[in-house]
C-alpha positions as CSV (number, residue, x, y, z in Angstrom):
1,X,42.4,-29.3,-25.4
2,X,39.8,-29.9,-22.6
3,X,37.8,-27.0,-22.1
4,X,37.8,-26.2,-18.0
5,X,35.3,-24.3,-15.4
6,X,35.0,-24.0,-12.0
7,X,32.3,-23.3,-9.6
8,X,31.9,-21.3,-6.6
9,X,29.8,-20.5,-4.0
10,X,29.6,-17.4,-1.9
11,X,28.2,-16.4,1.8
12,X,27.7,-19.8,3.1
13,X,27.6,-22.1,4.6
14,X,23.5,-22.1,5.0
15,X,22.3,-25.1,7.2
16,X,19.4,-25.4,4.5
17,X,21.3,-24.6,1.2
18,X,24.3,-26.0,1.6
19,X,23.7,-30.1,2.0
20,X,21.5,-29.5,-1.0
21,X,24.4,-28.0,-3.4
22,X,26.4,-30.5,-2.4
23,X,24.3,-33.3,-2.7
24,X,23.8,-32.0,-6.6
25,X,27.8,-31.9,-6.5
26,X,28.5,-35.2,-5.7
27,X,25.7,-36.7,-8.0
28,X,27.7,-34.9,-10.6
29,X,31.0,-35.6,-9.4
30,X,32.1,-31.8,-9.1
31,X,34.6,-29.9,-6.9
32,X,33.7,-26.4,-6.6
33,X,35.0,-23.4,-4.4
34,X,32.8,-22.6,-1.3
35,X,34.2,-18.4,0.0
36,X,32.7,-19.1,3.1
37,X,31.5,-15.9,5.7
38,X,33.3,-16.8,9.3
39,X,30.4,-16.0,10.9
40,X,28.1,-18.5,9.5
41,X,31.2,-21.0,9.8
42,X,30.8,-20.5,13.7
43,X,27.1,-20.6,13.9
44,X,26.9,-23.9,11.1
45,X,30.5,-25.9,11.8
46,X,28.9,-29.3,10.9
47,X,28.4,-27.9,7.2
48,X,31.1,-26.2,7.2
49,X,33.3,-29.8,7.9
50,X,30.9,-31.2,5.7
51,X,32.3,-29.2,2.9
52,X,36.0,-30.0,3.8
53,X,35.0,-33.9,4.0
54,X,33.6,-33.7,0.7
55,X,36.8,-32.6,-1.1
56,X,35.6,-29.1,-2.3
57,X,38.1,-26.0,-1.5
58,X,37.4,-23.4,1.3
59,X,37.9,-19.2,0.6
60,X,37.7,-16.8,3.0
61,X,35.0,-14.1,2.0
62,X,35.3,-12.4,5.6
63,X,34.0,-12.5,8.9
64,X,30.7,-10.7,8.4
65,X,30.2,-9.8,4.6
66,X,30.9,-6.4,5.5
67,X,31.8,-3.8,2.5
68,X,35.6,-3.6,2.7
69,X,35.8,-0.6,0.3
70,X,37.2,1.9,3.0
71,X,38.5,-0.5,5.4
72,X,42.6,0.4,6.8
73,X,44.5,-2.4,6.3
74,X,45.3,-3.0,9.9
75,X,40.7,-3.7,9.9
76,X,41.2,-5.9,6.6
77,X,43.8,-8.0,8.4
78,X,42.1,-8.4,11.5
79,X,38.8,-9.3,9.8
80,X,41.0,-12.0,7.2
81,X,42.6,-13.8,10.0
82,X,39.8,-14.0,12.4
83,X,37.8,-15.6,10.0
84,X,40.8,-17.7,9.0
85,X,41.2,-18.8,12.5
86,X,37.5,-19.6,12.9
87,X,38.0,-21.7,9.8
88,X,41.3,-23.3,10.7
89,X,39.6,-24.1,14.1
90,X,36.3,-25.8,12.6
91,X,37.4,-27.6,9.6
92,X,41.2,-28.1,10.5
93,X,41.9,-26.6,7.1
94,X,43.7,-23.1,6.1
95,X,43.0,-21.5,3.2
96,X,44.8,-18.8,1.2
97,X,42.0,-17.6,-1.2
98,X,40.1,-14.2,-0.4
99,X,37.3,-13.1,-2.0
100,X,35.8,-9.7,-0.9
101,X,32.0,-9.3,-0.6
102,X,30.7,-6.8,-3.8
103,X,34.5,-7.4,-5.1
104,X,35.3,-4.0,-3.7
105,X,38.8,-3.1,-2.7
106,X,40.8,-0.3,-2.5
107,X,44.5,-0.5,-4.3
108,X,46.1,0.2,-0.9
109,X,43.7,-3.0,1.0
110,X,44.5,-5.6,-2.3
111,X,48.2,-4.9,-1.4
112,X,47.9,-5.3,2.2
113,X,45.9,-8.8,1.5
114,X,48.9,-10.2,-0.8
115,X,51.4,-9.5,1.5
116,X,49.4,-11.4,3.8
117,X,50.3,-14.7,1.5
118,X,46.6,-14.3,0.0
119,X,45.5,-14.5,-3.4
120,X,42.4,-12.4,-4.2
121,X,40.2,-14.3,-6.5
122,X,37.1,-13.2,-8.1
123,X,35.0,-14.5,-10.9
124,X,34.9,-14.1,-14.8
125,X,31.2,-15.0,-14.9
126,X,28.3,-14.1,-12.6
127,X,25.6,-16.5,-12.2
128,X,23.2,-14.2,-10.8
129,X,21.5,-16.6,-9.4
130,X,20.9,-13.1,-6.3
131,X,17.8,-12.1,-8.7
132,X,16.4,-15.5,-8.3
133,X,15.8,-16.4,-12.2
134,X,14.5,-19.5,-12.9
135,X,17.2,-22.1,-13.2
136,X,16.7,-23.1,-16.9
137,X,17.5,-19.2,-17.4
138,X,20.4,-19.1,-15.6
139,X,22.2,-21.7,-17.5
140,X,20.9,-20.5,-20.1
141,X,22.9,-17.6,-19.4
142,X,25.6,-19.5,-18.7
143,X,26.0,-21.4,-21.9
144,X,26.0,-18.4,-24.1
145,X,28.8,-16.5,-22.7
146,X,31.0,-19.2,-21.1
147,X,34.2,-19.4,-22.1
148,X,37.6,-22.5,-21.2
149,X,39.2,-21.5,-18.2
150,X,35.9,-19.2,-16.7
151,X,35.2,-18.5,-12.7
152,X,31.7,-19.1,-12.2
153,X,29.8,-16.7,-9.3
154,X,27.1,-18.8,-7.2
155,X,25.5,-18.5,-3.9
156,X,24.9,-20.7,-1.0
157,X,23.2,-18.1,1.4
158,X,23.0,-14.5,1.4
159,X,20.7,-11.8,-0.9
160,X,21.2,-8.4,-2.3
161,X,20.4,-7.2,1.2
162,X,21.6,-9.7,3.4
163,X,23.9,-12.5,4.6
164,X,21.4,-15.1,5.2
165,X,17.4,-15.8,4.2
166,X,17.7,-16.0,0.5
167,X,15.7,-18.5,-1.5
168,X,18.2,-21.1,-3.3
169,X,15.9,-23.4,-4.9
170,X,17.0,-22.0,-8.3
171,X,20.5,-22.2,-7.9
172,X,20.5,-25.9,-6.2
173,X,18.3,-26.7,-9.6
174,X,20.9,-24.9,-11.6
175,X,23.6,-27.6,-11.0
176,X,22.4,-30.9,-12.5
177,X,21.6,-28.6,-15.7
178,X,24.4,-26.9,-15.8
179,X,26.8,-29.7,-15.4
180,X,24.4,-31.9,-18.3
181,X,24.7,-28.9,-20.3
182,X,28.4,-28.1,-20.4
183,X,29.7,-31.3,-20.3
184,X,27.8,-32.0,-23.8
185,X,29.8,-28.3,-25.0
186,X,33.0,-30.1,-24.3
187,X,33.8,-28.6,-20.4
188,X,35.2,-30.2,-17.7
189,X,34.4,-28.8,-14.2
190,X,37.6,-28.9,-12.3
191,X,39.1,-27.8,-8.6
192,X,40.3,-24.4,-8.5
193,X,44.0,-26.0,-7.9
194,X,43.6,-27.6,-10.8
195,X,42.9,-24.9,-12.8
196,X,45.4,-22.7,-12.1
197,X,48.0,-25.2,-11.9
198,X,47.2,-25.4,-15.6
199,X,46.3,-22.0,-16.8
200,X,48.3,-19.3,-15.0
201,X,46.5,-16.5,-17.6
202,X,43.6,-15.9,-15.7
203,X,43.8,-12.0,-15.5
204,X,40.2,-11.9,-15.9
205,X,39.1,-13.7,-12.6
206,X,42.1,-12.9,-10.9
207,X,42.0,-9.3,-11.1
208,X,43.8,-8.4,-8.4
């Protein structure tokens, strides 16, 4: 059985970062996920089409990367279809993936998201590609702990501290290594549709 991984990239799109991941992406003929923040989506819409042209997926990750963790659910849905608007509106495309920033929700907020026709998808392994390792360490990382059917955690924009500014020299170096070094392990990076049109088990990245 083919071994499968996706890829995903959070807080973009950055008008510096992004072009550059997806250059690496189409060299290596990859798909990946791209949980963009509305706000940049408004400020950057010819990356944000660029993405869509290109054939990866869109999530929504919010309008501002604000912590959701005690938002009401009447705030969650305003902030979820604002930014879905501002998505719909740019790239013509709606999308029904969520992804809160930090992964914080409350029980009472994931509910509220599903019965807005969402699915709340997460990750089952973190890049941390935020602490700026050096690339060669991050796959590193990566290839001991990977496992068929993982959700890998990138970044296009953002920091520990901020939605925007961060360095992504490390993670736009990651890609071409990464994709040399799990393809030679026997992975295949694949869409997120693809995935879970195949493997419906994936309580670990899907946890909510």
């Amino acid at each position: 059985m083919q071994k499968r991984v996706v890829l995903t990239f959070d807080d973009g799109p950055s008008p510096e970062w992004t072009p550059l991941i997806l250059d690496e992406l189409k060299k290596a003929n990859i798909k990946a996920v791209f949980f963009m923040i509305g706000h940049h989506v408004q400020k950057y819409p010819e990356i944000a089409k660029r993405v869509v042209d290109e054939g990866h997926t869109i999530g929504n990750h919010g309008y501002a990367h604000s912590v959701m963790l005690y938002y009401t659910p009447a705030e969650i849905e305003q902030e979820i279809r604002y930014t879905e608007h501002v998505i719909k509106r740019v790239t013509g495309q709606t999308t029904k993936l969520f992804r809160p920033p930090k992964a914080w929700l409350r029980k009472a907020i994931k509910n509220k998201v599903k019965e807005m026709g969402y699915q709340i998808l997460l990750w089952s392994l973190n890049s941390k590609d935020w602490v700026k390792f050096n690339h060669r360490y991050i796959v590193r990382f990566i290839e001991k702990r990977v496992k068929n059917g993982d959700i890998l955690l990138f970044h296009d924009s953002g920091s520990v501290f901020s939605r925007e500014g961060a360095d992504r020299t490390q993670t736009v170096k990651s890609i071409p290594l990464l994709a040399k070094t799990l393809k030679a392990k026997g992975y295949q990076f694949v869409s997120i549709e693809e995935l879970l049109g195949v493997d419906q088990k994936l309580d670990k990245a899907l946890a909510f």
